[in-house]
Structure formats: structure tokens, C-alpha cells
N, C-alpha and C positions, 0 to 999 in steps of 0.2 A: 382734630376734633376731640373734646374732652368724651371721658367713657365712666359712667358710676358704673363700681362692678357692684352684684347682688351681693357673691361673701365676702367682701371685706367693704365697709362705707369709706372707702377713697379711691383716690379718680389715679386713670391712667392717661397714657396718651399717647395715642395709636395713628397710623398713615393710613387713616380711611376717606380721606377727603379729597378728590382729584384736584393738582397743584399745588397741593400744599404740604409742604417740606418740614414731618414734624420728627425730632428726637425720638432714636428707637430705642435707647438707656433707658432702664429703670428710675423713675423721680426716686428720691429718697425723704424718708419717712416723714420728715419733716415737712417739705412740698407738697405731699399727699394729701396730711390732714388740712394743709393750708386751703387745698383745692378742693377736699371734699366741703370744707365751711361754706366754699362760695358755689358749691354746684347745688343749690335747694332745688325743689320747684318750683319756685318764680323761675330762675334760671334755664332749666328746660323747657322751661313753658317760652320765656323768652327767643332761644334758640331753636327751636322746633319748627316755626312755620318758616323762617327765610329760608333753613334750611331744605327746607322742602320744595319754598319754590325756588331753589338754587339747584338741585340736585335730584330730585322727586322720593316721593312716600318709599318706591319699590325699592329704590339705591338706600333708602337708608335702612329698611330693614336687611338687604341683604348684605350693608356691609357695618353697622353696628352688634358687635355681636351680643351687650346686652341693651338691646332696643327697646324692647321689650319694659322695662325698667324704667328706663326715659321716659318712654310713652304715659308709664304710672305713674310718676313722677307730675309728669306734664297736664294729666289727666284730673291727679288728684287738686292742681294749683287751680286748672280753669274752673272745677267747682266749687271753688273757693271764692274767684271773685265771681262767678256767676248769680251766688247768692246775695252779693252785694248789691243793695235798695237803690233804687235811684239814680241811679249809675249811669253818668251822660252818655247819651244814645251816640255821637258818633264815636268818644271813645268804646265803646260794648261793640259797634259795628265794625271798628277797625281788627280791635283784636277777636274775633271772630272769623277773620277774613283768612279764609284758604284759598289759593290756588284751585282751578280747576283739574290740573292735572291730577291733584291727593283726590280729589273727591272721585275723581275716575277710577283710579288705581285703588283705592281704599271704599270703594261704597260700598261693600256687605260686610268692611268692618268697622265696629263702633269708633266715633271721630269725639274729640273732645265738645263737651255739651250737647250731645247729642243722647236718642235712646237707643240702649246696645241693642244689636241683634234685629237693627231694620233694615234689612236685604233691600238693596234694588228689589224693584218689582221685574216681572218675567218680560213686561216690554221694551225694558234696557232704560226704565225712568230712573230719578236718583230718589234714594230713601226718604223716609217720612222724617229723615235728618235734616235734610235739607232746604233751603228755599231760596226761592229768585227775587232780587231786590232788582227792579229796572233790567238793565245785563250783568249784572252781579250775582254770584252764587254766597249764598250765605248758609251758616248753620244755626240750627236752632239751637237755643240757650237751656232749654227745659228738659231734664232729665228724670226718668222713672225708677224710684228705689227699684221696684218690684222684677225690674226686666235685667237687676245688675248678674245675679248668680253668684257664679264663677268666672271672670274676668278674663282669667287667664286663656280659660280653655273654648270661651266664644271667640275669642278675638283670634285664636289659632285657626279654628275651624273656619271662621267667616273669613281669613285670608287666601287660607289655601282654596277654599271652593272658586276665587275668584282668578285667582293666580295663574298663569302659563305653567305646566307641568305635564310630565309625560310624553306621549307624543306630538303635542301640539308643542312644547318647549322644545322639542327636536328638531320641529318643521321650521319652528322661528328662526333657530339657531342655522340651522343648513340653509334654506331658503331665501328668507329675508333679508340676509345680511350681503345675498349675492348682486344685491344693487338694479335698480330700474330697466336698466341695458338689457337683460339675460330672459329673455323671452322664451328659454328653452323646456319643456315638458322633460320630468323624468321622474319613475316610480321608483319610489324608494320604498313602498308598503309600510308606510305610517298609517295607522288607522287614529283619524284626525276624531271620528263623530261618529256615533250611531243609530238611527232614525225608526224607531219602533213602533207600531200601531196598522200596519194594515194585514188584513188575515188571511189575505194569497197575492198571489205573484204577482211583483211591478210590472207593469209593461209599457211605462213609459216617462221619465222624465223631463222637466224643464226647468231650469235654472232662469231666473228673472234678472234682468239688466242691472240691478246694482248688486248681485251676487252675495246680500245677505239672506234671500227666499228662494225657496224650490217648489216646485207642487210634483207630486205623483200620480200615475194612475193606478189602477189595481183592476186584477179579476175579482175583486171585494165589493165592486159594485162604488166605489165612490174613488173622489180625489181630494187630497188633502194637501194643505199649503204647511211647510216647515220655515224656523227658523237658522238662518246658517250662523252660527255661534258658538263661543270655544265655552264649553262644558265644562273641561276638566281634562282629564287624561286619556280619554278617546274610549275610554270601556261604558262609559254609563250611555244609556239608552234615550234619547229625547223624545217627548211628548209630539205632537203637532198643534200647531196652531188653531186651525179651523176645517172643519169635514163637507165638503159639500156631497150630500147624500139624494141627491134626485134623481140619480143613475138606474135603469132598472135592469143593465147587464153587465157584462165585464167591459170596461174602459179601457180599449185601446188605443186612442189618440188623444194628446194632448197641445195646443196649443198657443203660444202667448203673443198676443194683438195689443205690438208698442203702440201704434200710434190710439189707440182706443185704451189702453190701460188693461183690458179684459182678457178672461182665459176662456177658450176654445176647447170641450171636451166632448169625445165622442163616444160612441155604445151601439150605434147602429141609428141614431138621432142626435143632433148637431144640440148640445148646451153653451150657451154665452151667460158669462155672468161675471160680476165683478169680485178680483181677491181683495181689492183695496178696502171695501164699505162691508156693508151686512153680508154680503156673500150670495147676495138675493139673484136669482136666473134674471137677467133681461129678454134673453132672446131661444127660442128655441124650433128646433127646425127637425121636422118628420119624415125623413129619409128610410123606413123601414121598410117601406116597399123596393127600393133599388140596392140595398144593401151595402154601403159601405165599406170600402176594404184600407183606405188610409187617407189623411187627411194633411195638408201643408197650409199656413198661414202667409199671406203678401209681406215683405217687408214695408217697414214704416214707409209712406202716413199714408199708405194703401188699407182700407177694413176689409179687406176680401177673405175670405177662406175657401180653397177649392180642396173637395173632396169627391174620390175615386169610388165607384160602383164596376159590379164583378161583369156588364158590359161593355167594360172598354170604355167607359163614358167619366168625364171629370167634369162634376156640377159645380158653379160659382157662385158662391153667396155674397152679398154684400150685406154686415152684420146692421149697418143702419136699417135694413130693410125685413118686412115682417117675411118673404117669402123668396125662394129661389131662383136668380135672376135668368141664370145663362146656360148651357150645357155644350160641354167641346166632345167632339168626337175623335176618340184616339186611333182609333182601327176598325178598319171594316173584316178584316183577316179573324184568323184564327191565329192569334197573335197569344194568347193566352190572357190571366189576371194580373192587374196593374197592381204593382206591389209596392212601390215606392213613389215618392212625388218629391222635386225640388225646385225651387224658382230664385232665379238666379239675381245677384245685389240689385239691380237696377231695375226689377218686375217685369223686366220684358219678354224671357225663357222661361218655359214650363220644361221640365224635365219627366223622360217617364219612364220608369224599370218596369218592366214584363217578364211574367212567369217562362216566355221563352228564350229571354235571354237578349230580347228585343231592345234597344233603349229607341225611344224617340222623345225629340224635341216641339212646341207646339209655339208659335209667336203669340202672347197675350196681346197684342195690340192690332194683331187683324185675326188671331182666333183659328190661323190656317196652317196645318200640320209642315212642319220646314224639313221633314224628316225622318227616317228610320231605320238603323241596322242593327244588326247581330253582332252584339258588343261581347257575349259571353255565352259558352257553349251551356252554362246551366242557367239556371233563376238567378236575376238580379235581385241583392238581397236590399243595399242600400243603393244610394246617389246624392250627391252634396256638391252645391255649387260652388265651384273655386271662386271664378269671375263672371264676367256676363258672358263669356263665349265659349267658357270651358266647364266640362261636369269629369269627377271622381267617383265611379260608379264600384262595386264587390259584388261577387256574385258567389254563387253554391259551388262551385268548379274552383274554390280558392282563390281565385284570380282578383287582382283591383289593378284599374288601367284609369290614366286619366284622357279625357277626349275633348275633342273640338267640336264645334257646331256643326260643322260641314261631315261628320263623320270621319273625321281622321284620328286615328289612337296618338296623341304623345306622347306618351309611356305608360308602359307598366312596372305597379312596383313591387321591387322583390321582395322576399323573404318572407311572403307572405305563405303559409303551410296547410291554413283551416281556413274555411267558410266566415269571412267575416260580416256579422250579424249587425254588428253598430258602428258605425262612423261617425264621426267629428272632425271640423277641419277648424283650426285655431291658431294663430300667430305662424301660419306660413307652414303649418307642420300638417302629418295626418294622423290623430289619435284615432283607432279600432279595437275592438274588444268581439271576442268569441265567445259564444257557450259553455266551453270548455274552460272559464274564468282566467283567458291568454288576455292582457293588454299590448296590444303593437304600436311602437311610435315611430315614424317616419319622420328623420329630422327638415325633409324639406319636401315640398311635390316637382320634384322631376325624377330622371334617374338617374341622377348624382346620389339621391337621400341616403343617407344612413340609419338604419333598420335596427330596432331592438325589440323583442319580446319576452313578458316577463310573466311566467304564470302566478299568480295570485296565491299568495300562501293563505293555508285555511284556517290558521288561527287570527288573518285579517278580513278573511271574505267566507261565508261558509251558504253552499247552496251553489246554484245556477245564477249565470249570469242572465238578467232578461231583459234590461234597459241599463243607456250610459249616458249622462251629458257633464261634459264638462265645464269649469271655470277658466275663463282665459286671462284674468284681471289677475288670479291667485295661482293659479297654474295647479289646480285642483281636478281629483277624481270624482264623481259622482257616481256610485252605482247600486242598481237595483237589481234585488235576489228573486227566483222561484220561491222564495219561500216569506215573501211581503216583505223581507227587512230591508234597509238602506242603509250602506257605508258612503262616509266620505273620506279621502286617503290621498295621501299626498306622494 
């Protein structure tokens, strides 16, 4: 690949182009000036775009080292014939034609013909540069003196803001490159993203099926939807999306209804409303006389939502419906408060943790209690359904065992030390997280697993842990602090 250097106007030539085999001699002087004649900018204006789409935007600036230059070069030639009158339109369309890949890679920095310094917009659209011909991406030809400045130093800025760097260029590099097969969880305390905006304590997350959106709850009285998005270097702070503010107490349940599209949020009265449109409540349901203590959503393409009240009782709603259909009765004992709910892949297990330690199981499809033992000498804190016959319950007493329908324990697994407060079960493993900001991962559910715990350093997590969910697609941390913030960390 030829190279204009900035202090001297003649060209070298350099082994920057994969496969191809150039002379690492110095040209001499003579060759130089010969090559600097014919590198003009028509010439890199020429070589620019195949190049790109040969090799893409990011390879060539990282491996031209005056890039930068070329690009002036190249920049300066297209507004040359850009001003040219009359200029047959499919010729002006051809050479205008980029690659989608540079518009990806490069949209918040100025592209030739273009106006500098038009950022993507924040919903991940392309710049007021660009335009779509049929299924063609095209760039516009019209350029603004007024927006030029300083060239040098927007183009620097608008690269890097878009660029992999820092900890996310960490995660790429470790991560990514370990290939589709490798479904295995591990903290390495990268802080990927930082999620700012609520003004107390999460208490409960949902990550949404295609793992670019999360929503939070908050003791702040609302729930807010995020975007998952690389930022930059993982220090700067992200916005949210959109607030939905009709809460009138602290939001401790949140959940998300695939086959309906809709999010499920609770305060002590049941809110449905859509994240996708205006945000506007569809549905809403007035549980404040029985009180509420936790909430589980049907899996797909069931609309049900049952929720727990402090008698022992698990009301079912069906959200098509203005009003509360059904009510199971979980114990007539003194069994204590139902603290946990899970329902098992196939909707047919209701799971239920009790403040004694109790777990029972409930068949949704005749509605008649199949069960009940003394899983755990303290309060069951979480429960998560493996399969349809099997639940992974944790309790106050440190302990997490996984069990059968019939009440038989399978195992229990070790190395467990503290009360674990959140679980996640994802690609055959079991993620947990304590209070005390411990993540535990269990490389498999029996008791073969291989156990690691890693406390959280607090220059990547600072505060209480208070909610967790995981990504299983990216192999990602999600968590939320006592003190409103949100990390995401790899």
C-alpha cells in the first residue's frame, strides 16, 4: 500500500495490507519523487473506497499510519468534483457509493461529502450524512463551510467516541475471540457500562430477549428502560431511555411478558404497560388490600402473572383481562411468608419458597398442591427452575440444593459460604450474588460443579448489592446497587 508521509511529500511503502508482499528497502530518491507525482488526490480518492470495502474503515486507520492525510487528500478531491454541474447522476451515484461496513464503523465521523460532526442520533440511526437509495446506502454530496472548524481535531474526537476502547476493547479482545462453542461464565471485573439516573436502591432487574434493553426497578418510585450499548471505556455514565412514573411506592417486582411484548411492574398494585410504544399503562390491577409480597410471570405464549400476598395465597391474573381471575391456596399452616415464586419451562410447576424454610410445589393445570417439605433450616431466599421436574432453591442458612418434584434433594452445592440473595440459572451453569458484592459461579448443576467466588472490587462496583440479571447470549453481568446505580461487567 502506498503511504504520503505529512513531512516529506513522497511516498513509501509499507507491509500494511494483508497478503501482499511489499519491499521493506527504502525506495530511493528518485522513485520517491516519481511516486509522490502520481499519489494526488484523484489518486486517493481513487483508492479509498475498494480499499475499504476490501479491508474496512477501522483496519485502515489502524494500520495506515498517516491515514489521516489520505483521508485529506481524499476529502479534499471529492469536493472538487462534488462542485462539478451537472454531473451524470449515475456517475455522482457510483462514486459516492460506500460500503456499509465504513458507514458503520465511521458514522460519527465526517465521511467524504458529507456535513462534519453529524453524530448518529442516540437511537443507533445513521447521520443526517446519509441516505437510503431503494436498499442502498448513500451519502449526501452537500457540505456546510460553517460546520468545517478544525478538521483535524473533530475527526479525532468523533472516532474515538465511537471506537472500542478501554474496557470494552478488553472484553472484545478476551471474550469474542473465544468462539461460539465456549458458553462458559467468568468475572474478570471489567466494568463494560454505567447506568445513572435512579435516586435509591434497585431492586430488581430485567434484561429483555434480544439483550440490547434492560428495565430497572427502584425504591425511587419508578422504572426505567436502558439502552445496552458500548459507550466508550466503561467510566462514563448512561442516560435512560424512558421513565415510567405512575408508581406511587417503591417497585419491587418487575416482569417481562414475551408472548405479550409488555412489562409487568409491581408497588403493592399490579402496572402493565407497553416499553415498545408511548409507554402508556394498559392495564392495571388493585391488590392493596392483600398485599403483595413477590411476583412471577408465565413463560411464553402464556399472559398470566401470578402474584404472592402475605396469606399464603398466589392470585392469577390474566393481563388480557380487566380483573383478577383465580386464587391458589398455598398452606393452611403456619407455614410462614411466600418469598419467592418460580414456574417451571413448560407452565405446568408453580414453585414456592417460604419464610420457613418450607418449599412447595403447586400443579397449574388442576391448581392442586402436589407438595411440601422442609428444604432449608432458614428462609428460602431465591428458587429457579432448572427443568420441568427440577427447582434450585438458597436459603438464609447459606445453603443452595437442587430438588425433584417428589421432594428428593439431588444435590447440594458447595462452596457456597453466605446467604445467597440472587440467582440465575444460564447455559447449564448457576450464577449467584450476595450482599456482601460475592458473585458465585457454579460451572454445572450437580455435584460434579466447579465453584468460584469472586468478590467485586470497588473501584468496579461501589455500594450494596440489591438486584442481578444476567446476559446469557454475551455472557454478561448485570447489577444493581443500594445506592440507584447500575453496572454492567464482564
Amino acid at each position: 500500500m502506498l503511504l504520503y508521509t505529512s513531512s516529506n511529500p513522497q511516498l513509501t511503502i509499507g507491509k500494511y495490507s494483508e497478503g501482499i508482499n511489499s519491499p521493506e528497502s527504502k525506495l530511493n530518491q528518485e522513485a520517491a519523487q516519481q511516486l509522490a507525482l502520481v499519489f494526488t488526490p484523484e489518486m486517493a480518492y481513487i483508492a479509498y473506497v475498494p480499499l475499504c470495502r476490501l479491508i474496512g474503515s477501522i483496519h485502515m486507520e489502524n494500520t495506515i499510519p498517516n491515514h489521516d492525510l489520505i483521508w485529506k487528500l481524499y476529502s479534499s478531491h471529492e469536493k472538487v468534483i462534488s462542485n462539478k454541474p451537472h454531473q451524470n447522476t449515475k456517475e455522482r451515484t457510483k462514486e459516492l457509493e460506500i460500503p456499509s461496513t465504513v458507514v458503520n464503523e465511521r458514522s460519527s465521523s465526517p465521511v467524504p461529502g458529507s456535513s462534519e460532526g453529524s453524530a448518529s442520533d442516540a437511537s443507533g440511526g445513521f447521520g443526517r450524512n446519509v441516505i437510503m437509495t431503494g436498499n442502498r446506502i448513500d451519502l449526501s454530496s452537500q457540505e456546510t463551510s460553517t460546520s468545517r472548524g478544525t478538521e483535524e481535531e473533530k475527526e479525532a474526537g468523533s472516532r474515538s467516541s465511537r471506537h472500542l476502547k478501554g474496557s470494552w476493547l478488553h472484553y472484545w479482545e478476551q471474550f469474542v475471540g473465544c468462539g461460539e462453542g465456549n458458553d462458559s461464565y467468568h468475572l474478570s471485573q471489567m466494568k463494560l457500562q454505567m447506568f445513572a439516573g435512579h435516586s435509591a436502591g434497585i431492586k430488581a432487574l430485567q434484561v429483555l430477549p434480544n439483550e440490547n434493553s434492560f428495565a430497572s426497578a427502584s425504591r425511587d418510585k419508578t422504572v426505567k428502560l436502558w439502552s445496552l450499548r458500548n459507550y466508550g471505556d466503561g467510566s462514563s455514565n448512561v442516560a435512560c431511555q424512558f421513565t415510567y412514573p405512575h408508581h406511587k411506592k417503591t417497585v419491587f417486582a418487575l416482569n417481562y411478558l414475551e408472548s405479550q411484548r409488555l412489562i409487568a411492574s409491581c408497588d403493592g398494585n399490579v402496572y402493565v404497560w407497553d416499553p415498545y410504544g408511548s409507554g402508556a399503562a394498559l392495564r392495571g390491577y388493585d391488590l392493596s388490600k392483600s398485599v403483595p409480597t413477590c411476583m412471577v410471570a408465565m413463560p411464553a405464549p402464556s399472559p398470566v402473572l401470578m402474584v404472592s400476598t402475605p396469606d399464603a395465597t398466589v392470585k392469577i391474573i390474566d393481563i388480557r383481562q380487566a380483573v383478577v381471575q383465580h386464587a391458589l391456596k398455598i398452606s393452611t399452616g403456619p407455614l410462614g411468608l411466600i418469598r419467592c415464586l418460580s414456574v417451571s419451562p413448560d407452565g405446568s410447576t408453580l414453585g414456592v419458597g417460604l419464610s420457613s424454610g418450607v418449599l412447595s410445589l403447586v400443579d397449574l393445570r388442576t391448581g392442586l398442591l402436589m407438595g411440601g417439605w422442609k428444604a432449608h433450616e432458614g428462609e428460602i431466599l431465591q428458587i429457579k427452575a432448572y427443568n420441568n421436574k427440577s427447582f434450585v432453591t438458597s436459603s438464609v442458612d447459606s445453603s443452595m440444593a437442587l430438588w425433584r418434584e417428589d421432594g428428593s434433594k439431588i444435590c447440594s452445592f458447595r462452596g457456597v459460604t453466605e446467604p445467597v440473595s440472587f440467582l440465575s440459572l444460564s447455559n447449564n451453569q448457576v450464577i449467584s450474588a450476595t450482599t456482601s458484592c460475592r458473585i458465585g459461579i457454579h460451572t454445572s448443576i450437580n455435584e460434579q460443579a466447579n465453584f468460584s467466588s469472586t468478590k467485586v472490587r470497588s473501584d468496579v462496583f461501589k455500594g450494596v448489592v440489591s438486584a442481578m440479571d444476567v446476559l446469557p447470549l454475551n455472557k454478561l453481568f448485570l447489577i444493581g446497587s443500594d445506592n440507584g446505580s447500575i453496572t454492567l461487567m464482564a
